[in-house]
C-alpha positions as CSV (number, residue, x, y, z in Angstrom):
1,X,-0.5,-197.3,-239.6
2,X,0.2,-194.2,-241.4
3,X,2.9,-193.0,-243.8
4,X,5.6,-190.7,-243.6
5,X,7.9,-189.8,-246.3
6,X,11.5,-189.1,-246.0
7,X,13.2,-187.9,-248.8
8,X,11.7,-189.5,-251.7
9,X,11.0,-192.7,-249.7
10,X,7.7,-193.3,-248.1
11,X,8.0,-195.3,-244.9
12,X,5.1,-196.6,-243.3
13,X,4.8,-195.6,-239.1
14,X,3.0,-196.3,-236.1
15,X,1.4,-193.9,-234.4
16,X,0.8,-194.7,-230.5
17,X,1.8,-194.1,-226.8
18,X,4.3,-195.1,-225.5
19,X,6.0,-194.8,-221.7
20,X,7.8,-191.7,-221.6
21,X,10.4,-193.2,-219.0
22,X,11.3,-196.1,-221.6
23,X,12.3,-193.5,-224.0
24,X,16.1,-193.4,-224.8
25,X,18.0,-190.1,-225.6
26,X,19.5,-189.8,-229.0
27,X,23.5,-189.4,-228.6
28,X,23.8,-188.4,-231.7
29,X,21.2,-185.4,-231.6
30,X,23.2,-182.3,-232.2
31,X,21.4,-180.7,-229.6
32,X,22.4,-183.3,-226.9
33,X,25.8,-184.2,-228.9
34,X,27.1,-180.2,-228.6
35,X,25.7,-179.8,-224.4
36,X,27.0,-183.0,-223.6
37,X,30.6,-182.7,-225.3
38,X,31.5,-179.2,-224.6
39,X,31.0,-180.4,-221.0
40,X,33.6,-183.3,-221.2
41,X,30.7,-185.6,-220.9
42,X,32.4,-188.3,-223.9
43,X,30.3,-191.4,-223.2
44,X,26.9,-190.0,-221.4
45,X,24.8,-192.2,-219.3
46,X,21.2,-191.3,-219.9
47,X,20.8,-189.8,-216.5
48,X,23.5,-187.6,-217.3
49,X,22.1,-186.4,-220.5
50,X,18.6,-186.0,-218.9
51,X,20.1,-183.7,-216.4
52,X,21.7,-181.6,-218.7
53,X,18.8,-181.0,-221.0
54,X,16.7,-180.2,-218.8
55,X,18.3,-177.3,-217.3
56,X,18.3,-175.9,-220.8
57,X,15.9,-172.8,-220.5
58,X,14.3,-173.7,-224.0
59,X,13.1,-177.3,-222.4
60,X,11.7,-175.2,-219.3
61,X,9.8,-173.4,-222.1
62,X,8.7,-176.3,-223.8
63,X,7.3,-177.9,-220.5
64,X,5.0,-174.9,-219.9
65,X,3.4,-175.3,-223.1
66,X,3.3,-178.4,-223.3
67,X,1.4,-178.1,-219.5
68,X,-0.7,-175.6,-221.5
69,X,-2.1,-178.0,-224.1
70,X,-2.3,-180.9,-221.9
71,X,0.1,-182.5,-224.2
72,X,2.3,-182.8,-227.2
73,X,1.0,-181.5,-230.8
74,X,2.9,-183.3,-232.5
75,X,4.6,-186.5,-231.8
76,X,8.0,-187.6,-230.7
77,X,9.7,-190.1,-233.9
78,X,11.0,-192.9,-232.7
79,X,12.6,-196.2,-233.9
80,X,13.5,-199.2,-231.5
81,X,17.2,-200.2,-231.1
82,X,17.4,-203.4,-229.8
83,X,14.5,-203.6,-226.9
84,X,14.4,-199.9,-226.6
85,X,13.2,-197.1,-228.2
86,X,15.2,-194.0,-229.1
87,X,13.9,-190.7,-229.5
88,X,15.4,-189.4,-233.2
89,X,13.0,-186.2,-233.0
90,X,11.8,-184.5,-230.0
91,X,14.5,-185.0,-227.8
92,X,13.9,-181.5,-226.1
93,X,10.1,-182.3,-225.4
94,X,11.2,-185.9,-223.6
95,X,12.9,-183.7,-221.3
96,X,9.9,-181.2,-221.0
97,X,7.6,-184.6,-219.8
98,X,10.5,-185.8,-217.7
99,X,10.1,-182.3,-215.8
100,X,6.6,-182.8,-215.5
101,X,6.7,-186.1,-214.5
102,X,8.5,-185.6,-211.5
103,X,5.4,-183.5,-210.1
104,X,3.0,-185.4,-211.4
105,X,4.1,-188.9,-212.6
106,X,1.0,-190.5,-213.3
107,X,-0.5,-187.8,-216.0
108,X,3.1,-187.5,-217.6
109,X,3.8,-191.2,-217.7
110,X,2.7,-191.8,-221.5
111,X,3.6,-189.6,-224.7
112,X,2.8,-189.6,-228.1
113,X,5.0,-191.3,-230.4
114,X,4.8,-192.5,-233.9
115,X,7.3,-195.2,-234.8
116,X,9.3,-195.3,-237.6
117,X,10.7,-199.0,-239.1
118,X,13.5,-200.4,-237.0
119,X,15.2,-201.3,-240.9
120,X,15.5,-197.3,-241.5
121,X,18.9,-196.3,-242.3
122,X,21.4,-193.8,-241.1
123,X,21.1,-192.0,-244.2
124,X,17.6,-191.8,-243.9
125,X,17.8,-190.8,-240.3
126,X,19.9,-188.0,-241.2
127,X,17.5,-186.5,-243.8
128,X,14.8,-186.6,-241.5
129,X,17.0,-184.7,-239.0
130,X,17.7,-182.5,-241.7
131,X,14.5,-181.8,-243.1
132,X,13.4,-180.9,-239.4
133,X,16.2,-178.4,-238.5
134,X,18.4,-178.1,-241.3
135,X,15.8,-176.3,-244.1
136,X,13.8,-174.2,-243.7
137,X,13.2,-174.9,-240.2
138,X,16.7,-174.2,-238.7
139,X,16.3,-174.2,-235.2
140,X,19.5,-176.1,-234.5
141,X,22.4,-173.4,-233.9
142,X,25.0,-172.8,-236.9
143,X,27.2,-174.6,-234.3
144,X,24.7,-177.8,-234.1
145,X,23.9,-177.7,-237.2
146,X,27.5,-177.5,-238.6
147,X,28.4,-180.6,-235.6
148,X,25.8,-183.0,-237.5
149,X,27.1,-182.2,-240.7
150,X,30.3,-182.6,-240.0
151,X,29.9,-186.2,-238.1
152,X,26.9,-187.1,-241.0
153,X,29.9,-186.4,-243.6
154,X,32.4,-188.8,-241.9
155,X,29.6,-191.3,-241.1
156,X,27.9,-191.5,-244.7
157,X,30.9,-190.7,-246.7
158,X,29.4,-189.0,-248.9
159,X,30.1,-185.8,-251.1
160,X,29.3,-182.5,-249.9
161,X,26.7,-182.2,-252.6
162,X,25.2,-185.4,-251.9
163,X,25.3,-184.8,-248.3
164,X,23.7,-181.0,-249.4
165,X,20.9,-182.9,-251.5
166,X,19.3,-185.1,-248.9
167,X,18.5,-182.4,-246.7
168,X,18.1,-179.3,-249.0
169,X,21.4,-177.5,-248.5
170,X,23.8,-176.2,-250.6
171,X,27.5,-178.1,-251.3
172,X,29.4,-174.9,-250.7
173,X,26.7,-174.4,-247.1
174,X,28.2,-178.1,-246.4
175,X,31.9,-177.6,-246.8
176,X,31.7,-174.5,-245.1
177,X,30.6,-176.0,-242.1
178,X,32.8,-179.0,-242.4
179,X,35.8,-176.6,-242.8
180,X,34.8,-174.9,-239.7
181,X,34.4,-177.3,-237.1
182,X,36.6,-179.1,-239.0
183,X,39.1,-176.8,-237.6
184,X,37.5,-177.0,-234.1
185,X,37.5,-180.5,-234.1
186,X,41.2,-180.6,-234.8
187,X,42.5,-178.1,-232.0
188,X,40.2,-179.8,-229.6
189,X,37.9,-177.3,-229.0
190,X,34.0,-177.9,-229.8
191,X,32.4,-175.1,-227.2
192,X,29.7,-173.4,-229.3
193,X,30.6,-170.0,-227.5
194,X,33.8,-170.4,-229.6
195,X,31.7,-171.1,-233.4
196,X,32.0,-167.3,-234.2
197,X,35.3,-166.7,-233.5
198,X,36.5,-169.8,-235.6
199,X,33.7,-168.8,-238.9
200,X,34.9,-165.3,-238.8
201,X,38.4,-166.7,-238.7
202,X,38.0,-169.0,-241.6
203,X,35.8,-166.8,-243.6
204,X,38.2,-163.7,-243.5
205,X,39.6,-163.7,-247.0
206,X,42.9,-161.2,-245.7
207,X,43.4,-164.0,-243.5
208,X,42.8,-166.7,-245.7
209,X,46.5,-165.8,-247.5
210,X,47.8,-166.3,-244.7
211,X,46.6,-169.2,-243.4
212,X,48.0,-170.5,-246.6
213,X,51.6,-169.3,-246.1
214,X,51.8,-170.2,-242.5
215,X,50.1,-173.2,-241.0
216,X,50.9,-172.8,-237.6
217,X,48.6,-169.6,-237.8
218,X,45.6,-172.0,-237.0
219,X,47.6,-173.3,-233.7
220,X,48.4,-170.0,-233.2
221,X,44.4,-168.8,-233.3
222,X,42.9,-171.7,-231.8
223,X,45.5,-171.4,-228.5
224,X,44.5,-167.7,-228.1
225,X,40.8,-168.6,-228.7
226,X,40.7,-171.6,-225.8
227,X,42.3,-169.0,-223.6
228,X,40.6,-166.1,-224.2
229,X,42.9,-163.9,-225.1
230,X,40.5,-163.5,-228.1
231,X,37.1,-163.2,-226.6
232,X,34.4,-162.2,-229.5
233,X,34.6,-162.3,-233.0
């Protein structure tokens, strides 16, 4: 047994090995949530989500070092949902040992895990998230990043200084990227080749004033966006 704290909380964790094709996908991973979504993929089987990540080039990356060290460094967190375990962190390194496995199952078939308490709540999930890729590591896109915020805030219900607190963010950071996907989210449109055009587009303050006087303007925006009539920021 060890002990990691989240937050202020200190939750004791199991550190072991478990079967690597037993491992579950987490939906809600902004990394798998944004690929899977801006490919129309609304309720992913886990084969489907496996595919996807692991044609992402950073995974191929990540299975070559990993091949390198004969291993993971650091372990994947997980915590069991019903009779399975889900991966919370590390979903990108499953997919590296699922690659791997395929060529050689029997030396990929166990990875190292540490298991967090199946009582851990969603708020304590998402500061553990946070803490990983919100501050200071921030290897989750603005896009991802602001697509777990956003869904956290709805989830949690909390304020965007609360919400700013648990993972070391500022309120006026969390609103920002509410506002913005926000406005993605409502104009059905959550590619993250789009994120720049709608930040610079909500940002702007000349076109902030006019936002104000004439709704439709975001209609307006978001149509020529999906289209491409606009095509960079």
């Amino acid at each position: 047994m060890g002990i990691r704290v989240i937050g202020q909380k200190k939750f004791e964790v199991t550190e072991t090995e478990l079967l690597q094709q037993d491992l579950l996908f987490y939906l809600d991973n902004p990394r798998v949530y944004s690929v899977l979504h801006e490919n129309g993929h609304d309720n992913p089987t886990q084969t489907e989500i496996e595919e996807i990540m692991c044609s992402l080039d950073h995974v191929k990356s990540l299975k070559s070092q990993i091949m390198q060290n004969g291993g993971l460094i650091e372990p994947l967190i997980v915590v069991k949902r019903k009779d399975r375990y889900v991966v919370l962190e590390g979903n990108s390194r499953l997919a590296a040992y699922r690659i791997l496995a395929k060529n050689d199952p029997l030396k990929w078939s166990r990875v190292l895990v540490q298991i967090l308490p199946e009582d851990i709540s969603d708020s304590d999930i998402f500061t553990l998230l946070g803490t990983f890729h919100l501050n200071p590591k921030k290897d989750w896109s603005k896009f991802e990043q602001a697509a777990y915020i956003y869904r956290q805030k709805k989830e949690l219900g909390c304020s965007d200084s609360a919400l700013g607190k648990q993972v070391g963010i500022s309120a006026i950071t969390v609103k920002k990227y509410c506002e913005i996907y926000g406005l993605m989210v409502e104009h059905n449109d959550t590619h993250q080749s789009h994120w720049n055009m709608y930040e610079q587009y909500v940002q702007n303050k000349g076109i902030k004033q006019y936002r104000n006087t004439y709704p439709e303007m975001d209609s307006f925006f978001a149509k020529q966006v999906k289209t491409g009539e606009i095509v960079r920021a």
